[in-house]
N, C-alpha and C positions, 0 to 999 in steps of 0.2 A: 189797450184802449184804441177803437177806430176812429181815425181822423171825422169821420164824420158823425160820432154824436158824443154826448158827453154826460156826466150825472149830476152837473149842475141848474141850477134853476134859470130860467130864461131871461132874467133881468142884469146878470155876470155876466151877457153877448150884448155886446153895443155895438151896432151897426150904423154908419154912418146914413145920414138922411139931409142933412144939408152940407152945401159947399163947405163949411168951416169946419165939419168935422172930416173932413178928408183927408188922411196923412198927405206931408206934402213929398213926401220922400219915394211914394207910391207916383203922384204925379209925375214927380221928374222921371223915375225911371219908365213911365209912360210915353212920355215924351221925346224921350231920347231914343224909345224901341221906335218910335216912328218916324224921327229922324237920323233914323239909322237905316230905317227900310226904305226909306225915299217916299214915304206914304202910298207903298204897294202894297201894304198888309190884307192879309186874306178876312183875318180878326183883327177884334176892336182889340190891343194890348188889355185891356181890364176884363175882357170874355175869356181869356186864358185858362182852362182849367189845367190844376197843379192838385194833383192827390196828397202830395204830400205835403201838404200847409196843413191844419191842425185845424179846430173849426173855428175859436178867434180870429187867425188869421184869413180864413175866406169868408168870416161873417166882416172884416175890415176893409174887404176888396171892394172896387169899385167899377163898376163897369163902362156909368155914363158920369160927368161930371163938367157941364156943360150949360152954355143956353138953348133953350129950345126956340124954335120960329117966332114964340109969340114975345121970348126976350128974359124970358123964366130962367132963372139956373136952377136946373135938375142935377140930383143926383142916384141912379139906379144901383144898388147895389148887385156884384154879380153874383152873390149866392144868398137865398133864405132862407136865413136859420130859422125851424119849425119844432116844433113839443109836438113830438110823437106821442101816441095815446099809453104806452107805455111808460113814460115820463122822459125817458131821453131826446136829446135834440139830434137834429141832422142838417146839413148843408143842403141846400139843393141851390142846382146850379139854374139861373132864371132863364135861359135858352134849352140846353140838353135835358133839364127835370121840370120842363113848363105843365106836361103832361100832371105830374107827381104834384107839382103844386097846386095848379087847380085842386087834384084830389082832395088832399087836404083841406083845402077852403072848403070845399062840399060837406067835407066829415066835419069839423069844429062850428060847435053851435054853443051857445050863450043863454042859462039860465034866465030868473028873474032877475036873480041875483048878482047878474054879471059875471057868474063862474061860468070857465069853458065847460064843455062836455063833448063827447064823443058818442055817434052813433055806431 
């Protein structure tokens, strides 16, 4: 099976979306890559792509987790897991497959019904 899709249904991928669901163990070790690096880092520690995490764990990743300007705490996840028109899922990574995702947004369109659909 490839890490990046799976034959389960898309509600068994839980991706974090606020602060509180954010492993904190993921934090720390965030934390420490950057004060480890003296905060020279090229990437954000949570931009990291790693092929070989599975797609639970890069739908868990977090990229931003954080407050923004306005005092907001966001949180970006670094990969979106997406339902390919096939039925399978796939990671995309939200910097290197920005391209890829848009796609997708373009292609999934919404019945009366509120069922997806695919052109």
């Amino acid at each position: 099976m490839s890490n990046n899709s799976a034959s389960r249904p898309p509600e068994d991928v839980i991706q974090p979306m606020v602060p509180e669901e954010v492993d904190q163990e993921q934090k720390r070790e965030q934390r420490a890559d950057l004060e480890r690096s003296g905060k020279r880092l090229t990437v954000n520690p949570g931009d990291r792509i790693d092929d070989s995490k599975t797609l639970e764990e890069k739908a868990k990743q977090v990229a931003v987790d954080a407050p923004d300007i306005t005092g907001d705490h966001i949180v970006v996840p670094t990969y979106f897991v997406v339902d390919m028109p096939d039925g399978s899922q796939k990671a995309l990574h939200h910097v290197k497959d920005a391209e890829a995702i848009s796609d997708v947004i373009r292609q999934a369109r919404v019945d009366e019904n509120g069922n997806r659909i695919w052109r």
